[in-house]
Structures are given as C-alpha cells and as structure tokens.
N, C-alpha and C positions, 0 to 999 in steps of 0.2 A: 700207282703210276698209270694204271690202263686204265681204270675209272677214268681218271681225271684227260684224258686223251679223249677218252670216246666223250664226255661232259662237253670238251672243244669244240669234240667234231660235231656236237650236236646243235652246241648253241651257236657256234656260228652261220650257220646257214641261217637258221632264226632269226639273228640279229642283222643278217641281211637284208633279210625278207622286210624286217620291221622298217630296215633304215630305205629301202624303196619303197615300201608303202607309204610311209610318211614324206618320201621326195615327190610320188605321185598327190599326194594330198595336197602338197604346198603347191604345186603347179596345174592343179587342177583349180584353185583359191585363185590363183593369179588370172586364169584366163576368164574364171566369170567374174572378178574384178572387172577385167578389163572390158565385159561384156555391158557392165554394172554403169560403167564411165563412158563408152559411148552412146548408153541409151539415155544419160544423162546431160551431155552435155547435147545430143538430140533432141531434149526436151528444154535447156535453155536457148539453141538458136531458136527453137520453134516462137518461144516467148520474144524473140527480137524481131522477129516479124509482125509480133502484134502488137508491143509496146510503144513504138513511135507512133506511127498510123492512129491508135486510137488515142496517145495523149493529143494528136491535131486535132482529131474530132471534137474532144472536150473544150477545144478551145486552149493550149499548150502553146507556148513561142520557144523559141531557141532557148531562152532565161529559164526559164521553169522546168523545160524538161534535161537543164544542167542540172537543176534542184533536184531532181524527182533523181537524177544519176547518181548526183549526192549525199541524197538519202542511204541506197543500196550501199556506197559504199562507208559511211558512217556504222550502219549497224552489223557489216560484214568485217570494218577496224576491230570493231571488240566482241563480237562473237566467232573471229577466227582462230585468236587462241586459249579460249574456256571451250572453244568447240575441239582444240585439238588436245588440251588436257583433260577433258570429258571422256574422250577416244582412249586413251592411254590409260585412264584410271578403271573404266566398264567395258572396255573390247572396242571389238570393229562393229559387231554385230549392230548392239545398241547404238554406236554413233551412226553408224549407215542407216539405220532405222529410221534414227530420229531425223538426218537428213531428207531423206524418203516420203514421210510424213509430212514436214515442212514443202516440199514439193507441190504435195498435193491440195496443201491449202491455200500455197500463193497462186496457182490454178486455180483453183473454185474463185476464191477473189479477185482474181483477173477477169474471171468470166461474169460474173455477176458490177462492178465496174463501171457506173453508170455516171461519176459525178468527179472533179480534179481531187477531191479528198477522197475519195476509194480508191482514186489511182495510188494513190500514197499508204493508205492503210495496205492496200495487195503488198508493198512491199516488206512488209512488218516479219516475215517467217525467212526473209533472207540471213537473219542473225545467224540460224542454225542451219543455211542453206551449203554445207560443204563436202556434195559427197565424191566430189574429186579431190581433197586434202586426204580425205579418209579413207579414198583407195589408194592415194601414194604413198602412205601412212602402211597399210598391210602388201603394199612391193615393196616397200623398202622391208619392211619385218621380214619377211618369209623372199628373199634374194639375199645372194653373197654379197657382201662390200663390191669386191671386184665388179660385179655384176648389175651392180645399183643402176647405174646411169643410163644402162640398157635398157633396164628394166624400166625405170622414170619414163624412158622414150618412148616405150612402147604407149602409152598413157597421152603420149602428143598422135600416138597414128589417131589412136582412140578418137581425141577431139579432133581429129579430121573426117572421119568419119563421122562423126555427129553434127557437125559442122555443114556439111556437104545433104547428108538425111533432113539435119533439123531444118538448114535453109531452104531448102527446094519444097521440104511438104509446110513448112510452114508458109511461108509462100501462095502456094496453091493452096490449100487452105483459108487463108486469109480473103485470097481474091475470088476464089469459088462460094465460101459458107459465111465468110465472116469473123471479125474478132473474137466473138465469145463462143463460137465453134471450137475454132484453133484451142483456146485454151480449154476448154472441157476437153480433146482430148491428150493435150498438157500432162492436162488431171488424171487418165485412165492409163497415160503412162508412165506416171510415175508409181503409179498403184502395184503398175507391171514389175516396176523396180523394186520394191518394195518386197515382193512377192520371191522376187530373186534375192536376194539380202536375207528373209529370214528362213530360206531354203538351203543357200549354200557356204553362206557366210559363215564361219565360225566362232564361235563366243571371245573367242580373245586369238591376235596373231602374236603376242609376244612369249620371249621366252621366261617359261615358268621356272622362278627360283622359291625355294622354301622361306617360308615368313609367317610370323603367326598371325592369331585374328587381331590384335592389339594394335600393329602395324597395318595389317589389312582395312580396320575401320579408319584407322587416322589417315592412310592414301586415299580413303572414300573421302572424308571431310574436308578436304586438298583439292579437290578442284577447281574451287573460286579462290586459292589462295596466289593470288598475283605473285609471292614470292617466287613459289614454284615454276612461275611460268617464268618472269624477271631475272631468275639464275642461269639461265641457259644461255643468257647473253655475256656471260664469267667465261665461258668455256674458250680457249684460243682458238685465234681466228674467227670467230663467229661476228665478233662487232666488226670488224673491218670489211665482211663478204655483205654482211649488212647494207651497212653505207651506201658498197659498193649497187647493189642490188634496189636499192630506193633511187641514189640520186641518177644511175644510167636508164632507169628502166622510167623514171620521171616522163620524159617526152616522148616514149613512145607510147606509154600508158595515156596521154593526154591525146595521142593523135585516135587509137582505139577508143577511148569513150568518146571522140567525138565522130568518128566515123557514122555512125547513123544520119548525125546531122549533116556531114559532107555529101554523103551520097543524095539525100534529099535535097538539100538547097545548094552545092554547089556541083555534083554530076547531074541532077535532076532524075535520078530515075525513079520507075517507078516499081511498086511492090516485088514484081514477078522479076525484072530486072534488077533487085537488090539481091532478090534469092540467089540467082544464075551467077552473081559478083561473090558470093557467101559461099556458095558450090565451089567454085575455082578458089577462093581461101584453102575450101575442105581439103580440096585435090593437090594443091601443093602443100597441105599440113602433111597428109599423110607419103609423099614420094619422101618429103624430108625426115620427116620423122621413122619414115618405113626403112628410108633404104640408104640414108646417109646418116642421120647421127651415133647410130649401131658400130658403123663403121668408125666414123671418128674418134669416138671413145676409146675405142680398141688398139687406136693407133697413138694416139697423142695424150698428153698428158693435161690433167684439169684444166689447170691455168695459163696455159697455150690456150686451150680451147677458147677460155673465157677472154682473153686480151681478141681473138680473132672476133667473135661478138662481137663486142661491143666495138669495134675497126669496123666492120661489116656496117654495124647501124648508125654510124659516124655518116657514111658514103649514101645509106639510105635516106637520112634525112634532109639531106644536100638535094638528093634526086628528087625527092619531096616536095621538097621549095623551088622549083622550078616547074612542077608538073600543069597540065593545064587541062587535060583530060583524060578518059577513063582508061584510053589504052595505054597512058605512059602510066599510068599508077599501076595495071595490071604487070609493066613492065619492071616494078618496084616492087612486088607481092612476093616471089621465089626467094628474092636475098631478103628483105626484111621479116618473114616465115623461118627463114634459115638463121638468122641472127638471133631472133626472138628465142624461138626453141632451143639453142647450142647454149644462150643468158640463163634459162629459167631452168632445165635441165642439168647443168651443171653449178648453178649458183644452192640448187634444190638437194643436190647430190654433197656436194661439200658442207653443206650446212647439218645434213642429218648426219654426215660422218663424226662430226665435230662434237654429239653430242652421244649419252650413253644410248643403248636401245630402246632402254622402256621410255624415253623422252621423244623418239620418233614423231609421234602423234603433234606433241606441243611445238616441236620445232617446225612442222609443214602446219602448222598453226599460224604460227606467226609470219611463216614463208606466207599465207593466204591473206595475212593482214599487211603486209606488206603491197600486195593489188588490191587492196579494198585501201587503200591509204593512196593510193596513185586515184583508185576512180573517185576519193572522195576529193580530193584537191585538182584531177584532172576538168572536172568539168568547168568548177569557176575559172581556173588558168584559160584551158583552152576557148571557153566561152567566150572571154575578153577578148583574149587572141585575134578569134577569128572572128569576132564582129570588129576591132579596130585596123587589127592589121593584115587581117585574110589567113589564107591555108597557107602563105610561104612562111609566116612565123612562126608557127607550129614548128615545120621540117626545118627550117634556120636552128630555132632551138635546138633540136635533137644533133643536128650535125655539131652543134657547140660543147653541149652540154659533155658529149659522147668520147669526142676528140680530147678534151679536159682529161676525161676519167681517164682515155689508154694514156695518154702522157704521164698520167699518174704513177699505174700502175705498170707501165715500160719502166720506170725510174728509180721504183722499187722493188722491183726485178733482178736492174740492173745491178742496183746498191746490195740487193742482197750476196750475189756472183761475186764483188769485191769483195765482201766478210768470209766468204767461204773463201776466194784465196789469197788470204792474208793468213 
C-alpha cells in the first residue's frame, strides 16, 4: 500500500510537468504560426501592389486582368483541397514548406516577368500557394473546440497586420525601386518563412492514434483520392454551411477581386494612395479581429453570430451602391471588415467542428476552395458588372443576394423552435 502511494505521489507531479510542457509546446506552435501568417499574408499584399501596375504596363485592360484574376483562382479551386488533404496526410511541417517554396517561385517569376504570357505563367505555383489554410489547419489541431473561433480570429489580426506591412512597403517599394524590386524581395521573404516553418514547426499537429504501416501506406496513397476529400460533405451540417458560405459570400467576393480595378479607374488613385487605402483595411482588420470577435464568440452563439453577418453585409452593400467616393467607401470599410471576419470565422469554425480531427486540414481545404471559386467566377461577374452597369451593381447585388440568405435562414431558425416545442 505505501509503495503504491509514494508511486502516485511521484508520478504525479511528473505527469504535470509533462502535461505543461506540452501545453507550453502547443502555445508556443500557435504563436509562430501566427507569426508564420502575418509574414505571409505581408508578402501577398506586397504582390498586390505590383500586379496591377505592371499587368498595365504590359499592356492589360480591365478584360484581361479579370483573366489573369481568373486564372489564380482556377488553379487555387483544385489545389485547395489536395492541398489540404496533403497537410492531413504528411504534417503541417511539409505542407507549410511546400507552401513556402511555392512562395518563392511565384516571386522570382514575378520578377523576371517581361511579357502578358509570363505574367500568366508567375501565377502557376499558386495551386500550392496555401499557407494560411495550413496555419488554420494546426489552430485548429492544437486549440480546444471551445476555443476554436478564437483561436481562428486571432489569424484575421494576423492579416491585418500583413495587410497594413505588405501595403504600405509594397507601395513604397513599387514607387521608389520598382516592380521587380518589390518582388525579389517578395522572394527573400518568403525564404524568411520558410526558414521559420522548418525551425519551429512540427512534423505533424495531429493527434497520434496507434495504426500499422499497412494502413499508414494506404493513408499515404489517399491523397489524390477525391473520395476522401468528397466524403466530408456526408457529415451533417456541412452541405448546408456550405451553400450558405459560397452563395453569401458570392458578391462580396466579386466586389474584393475587383477592388484593384475600383481603386484605379474608378477612385483614380494612384500607387502610394492605394497603399495608404490597404493600411486603413489593415487597421480596421486588426481592432476587429483584435478586440471584437474574441469577444463575441464568447458571448453569443455560432449561428446568432452568423445571421448577424450576413444582416450586416446586406446593409453594406446598399451603402455600396450608392457610394460615390473614397471617403464614403472608407465609411463602409469598419462594418463590411466586421461582417466579413464574424462570415469566415465562424462559417471556418463550424465547419472543422462538423468534421473528425484528422480531416481538419481537407476541410479548411475546401473552406479555401471555396474563395478561390468566388475569385474564379468573381471576376468575369464583376467584370461585366461594372463595365455595363457601374460599381452600384456590384453593391445592389450583395444587398439582394444577402437579404435572400437571412430570410432564409431566420425561417429556419424559426421552424426549427416550433419542432422543439411541439
């Protein structure tokens, strides 16, 4: 009996020790995650300062550089989720790598860039370009359910902060050194990322269950197997957050891929003034993302949240269609930041709950092919749009479309509250 007492008293303090070391591990993963995705998403505004600008040079109209928007989101449809069952099958380490990688080659090919077909080939390494799937991918792995959405959020400061970096130096950049300045150092910083990923990152963030090699080689052979990724749309709830998630997120996704073109031809401004517009993005990414959806989650429940969204971006795109210049759009940036982030964050959260853990990866897969489906269909829509009918058809859409959806899902809400009390 005294053996087995002092054994207790021994190993528990041990298995204390262990279970904080290991909470310090997972929270020290998360924060250069988080370091990982703002220096990332730093390096694609940087690229948004220098991709309009020089598809004009080349000689680009409105038409063409819809195509060229196109294209990215074409080959981001179907390498977002072989990119996210890749991640699930070989770790975080390796998909962040290979994101990382891909990085730094559509960099050198930006830079080098001399002809309308190079512009087009630099976009080829975007298939595997997803390394903010892959960090929401190991926050979700390594945070509690409870905690998920938080955790998601903090991932929106993130791109505010990259947002607000990438814009402003790429920017200055652009109009000090030039386009193929900017992107060479694109290139050195994604090197930088890289560098972090196979330093801090960890070979796998899921949890390890006992399985032999038989099953282990057949999960390796599984990663191009469409079933696997295809089944996770069985799981409940998942095809209706879907739906919900493509057709709301439709018209704002069409007003975002054409924002480039807005700000050039119909704000008229010019580089260093696009930046300054990109910074104030960043600045309200991050007060909402920083200091209000933390809170919300905390208080209110998913689908409250998600009916407010999409209420919210109903009213934004009304304000939208009437705007006429840059300070009343600036006026429309706080709620439509706040709507966006409250959609994607809880629609992102719901979705990975719905599904086992080890599928984490393929399900912010398909969450990713979901925006790369909005910017592939975004541009020809809005293209049309707003060469026939101007920027109030854009924001007329989105107030319709949006309105639609809450009456939808107000109605079956409501229908559900009568079957509970009946």
């Amino acid at each position: 009996m005294t053996a087995r007492v002092e054994t207790s008293d021994v190993t528990s303090p041990v298995s204390y020790k262990a279970n904080a070391a290991t909470h310090l591990k997972k929270k020290t993963t998360i924060y250069v995650v988080y370091v990982i995705a703002a220096l990332d998403i730093t390096w694609m505004f940087l690229q948004f300062s220098i991709t309009p600008f020089l598809a004009r040079k080349l000689g680009f109209d409105t038409l063409w550089f819809g195509y060229l928007q196109t294209t990215v989101g074409v080959m981001q449809l179907f390498g977002g989720p072989l990119f996210g069952r890749f991640a699930d099958v070989l770790g975080a380490r390796a998909a962040m790598s290979l994101a990382c990688t891909a990085n730094i080659v559509f960099f050198i090919l930006l830079a080098i860039a001399d002809s309308p077909v190079m512009l087009f080939v630099h976009k080829l390494p975007t298939i595997v370009m997803h390394v903010l799937p892959a960090s929401q991918m190991v926050v979700s792995d390594l945070s509690d359910p409870e905690k998920r959405a938080d955790g998601l959020s903090k991932l929106g400061l993130c791109f505010g902060i990259g947002m607000i970096a990438g814009s402003t130096i790429g920017g200055h950049l652009v109009k000090s050194y030039g386009e193929r300045f900017a992107a060479c150092s694109g290139a050195a910083g994604s090197a930088f990322s890289l560098l972090l990923v196979l330093s801090f990152i960890p070979r796998t963030t899921k949890v390890q269950s006992p399985a032999s090699k038989t099953d282990s080689d057949t999960k390796s052979k599984s990663i191009f197997d469409v079933g696997q990724i295809t089944r996770l749309m069985k799981f409940p709830g998942v095809t209706p957050t879907f739906v919900v998630k493509i057709v709301s997120g439709l018209p704002s996704g069409i007003f975002q891929v054409m924002f480039s073109i807005i700000t050039l031809d119909f704000f008229k401004l010019t580089p260093e003034q696009n930046g300054y517009i990109m910074a104030y993005f960043g600045i309200a990414q991050m007060v909402v993302q920083g200091g209000v959806i933390g809170r919300l989650t905390s208080r209110y429940s998913e689908s409250s949240l998600l009916l407010l969204s999409i209420g919210i971006s109903a009213f934004v795109g009304l304000a939208q269609a009437h705007m006429q210049n840059v300070f009343q759009f600036c006026l429309t940036v706080v709620p439509m930041i706040l709507s966006l982030s409250i959609f994607n964050v809880i629609t992102d959260s719901l979705l990975t709950k719905s599904v086992p853990p080890s599928d984490t990866g393929t399900m912010l897969g398909l969450c990713a092919s979901v925006q790369s489906l909005l910017r592939t269909v975004g541009p020809t829509i809005g293209g049309f749009l707003y060469v026939n009918y101007g920027i109030f058809s854009i924001g007329f859409l989105q107030f319709i479309v949006n309105s639609f959806v809450l009456a939808y899902l107000l109605k079956r809400r409501l229908n559900k509250k009568d079957g509970y009390k009946e």
